[in-house]
C-alpha positions in Angstrom: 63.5 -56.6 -17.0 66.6 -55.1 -16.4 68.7 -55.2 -12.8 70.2 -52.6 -10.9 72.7 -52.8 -8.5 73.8 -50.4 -5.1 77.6 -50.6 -4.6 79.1 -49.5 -1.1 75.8 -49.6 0.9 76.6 -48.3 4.5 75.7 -51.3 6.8 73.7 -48.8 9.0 71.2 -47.8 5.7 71.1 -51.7 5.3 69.3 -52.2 8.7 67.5 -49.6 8.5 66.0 -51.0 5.4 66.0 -54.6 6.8 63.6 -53.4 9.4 61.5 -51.2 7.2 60.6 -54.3 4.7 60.2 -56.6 7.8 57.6 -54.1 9.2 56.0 -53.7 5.3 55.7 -57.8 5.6 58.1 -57.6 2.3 61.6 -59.3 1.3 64.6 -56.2 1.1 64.0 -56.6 -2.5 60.0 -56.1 -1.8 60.7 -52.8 -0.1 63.2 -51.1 -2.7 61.1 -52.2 -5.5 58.5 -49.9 -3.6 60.3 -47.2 -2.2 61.8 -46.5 -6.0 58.2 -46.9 -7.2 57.0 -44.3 -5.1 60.2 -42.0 -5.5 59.0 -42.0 -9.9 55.3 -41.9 -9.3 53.7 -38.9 -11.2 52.6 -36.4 -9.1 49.1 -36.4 -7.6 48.7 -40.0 -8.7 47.6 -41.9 -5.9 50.2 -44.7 -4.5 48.4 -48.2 -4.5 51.0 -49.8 -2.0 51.1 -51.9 1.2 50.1 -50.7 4.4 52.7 -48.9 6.4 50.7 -49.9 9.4 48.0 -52.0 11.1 46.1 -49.0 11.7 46.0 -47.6 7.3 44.7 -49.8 4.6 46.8 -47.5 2.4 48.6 -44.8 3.8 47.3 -42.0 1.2 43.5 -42.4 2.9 44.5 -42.1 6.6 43.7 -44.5 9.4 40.0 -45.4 9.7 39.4 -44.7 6.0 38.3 -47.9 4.0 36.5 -46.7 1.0 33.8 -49.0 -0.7 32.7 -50.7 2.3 33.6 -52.5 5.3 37.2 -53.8 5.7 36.1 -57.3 4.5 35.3 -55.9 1.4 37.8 -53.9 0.6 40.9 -55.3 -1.1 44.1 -53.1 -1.9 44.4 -52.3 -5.3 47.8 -54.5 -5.4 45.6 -57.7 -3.8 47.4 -57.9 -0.9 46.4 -57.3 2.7 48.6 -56.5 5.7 48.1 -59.2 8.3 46.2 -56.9 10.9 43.8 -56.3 7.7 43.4 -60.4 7.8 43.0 -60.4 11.6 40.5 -57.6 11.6 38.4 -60.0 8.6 38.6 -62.9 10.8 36.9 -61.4 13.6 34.5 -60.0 11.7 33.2 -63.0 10.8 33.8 -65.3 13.7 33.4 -62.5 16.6 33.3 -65.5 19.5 35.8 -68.6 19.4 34.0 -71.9 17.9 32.4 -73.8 20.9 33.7 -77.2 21.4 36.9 -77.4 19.1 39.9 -78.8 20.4 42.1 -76.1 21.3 45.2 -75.4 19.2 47.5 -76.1 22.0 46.3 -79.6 22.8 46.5 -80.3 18.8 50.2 -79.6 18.5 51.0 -81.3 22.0 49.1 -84.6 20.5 50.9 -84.2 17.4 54.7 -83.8 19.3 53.8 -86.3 21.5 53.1 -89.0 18.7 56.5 -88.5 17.4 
């Protein structure tokens, strides 16, 4: 694979694109890897990227719009899921909170606590 390299990168561009590939869930490298992706795709192909936001499983379909089924079975074509897609799984499948588990908070206190 070949390397390509931006020279004189205005610091201002550089945040901007530090907080766009935090929001994406992606390294900076992540996020130019798919912004130049996207910038070569033939037209009308459809993009198979991340979610741009909790509320889009892919941001070509719209919000609400999870095609092939429910949300749990529906994987990106890339195989990744945003981590409001994993939330929205999780309480699908356990809708109330086990009965009768410790609680997460008195875990980690036990575990600091035997230190």
């Amino acid at each position: 694979m070949a390397t390509l390299s931006i020279k004189d990168v205005p610091e201002e561009i550089l945040v901007r694109l530090r907080e766009r590939a935090a929001r994406n869930h992606r390294s900076l490298q992540g996020e130019l890897m798919s912004l130049i992706s996207e910038a070569v795709r033939p037209a009308g192909e459809v993009s198979a990227g991340l979610p741009t936001d909790a509320g889009a499983p892919w941001p070509h379909l719209g919000a609400g719009h999870h095609p092939g089924g429910t949300l749990a079975q529906v994987v990106p074509p890339t195989g990744i899921k945003s981590v409001a897609q994993i939330a929205r799984e999780h309480r699908a499948r356990f809708p109330r909170p086990l009965a009768g588990g410790a609680l997460a908070v008195d875990i980690l206190r036990a575990e600091r606590d035997a230190r």
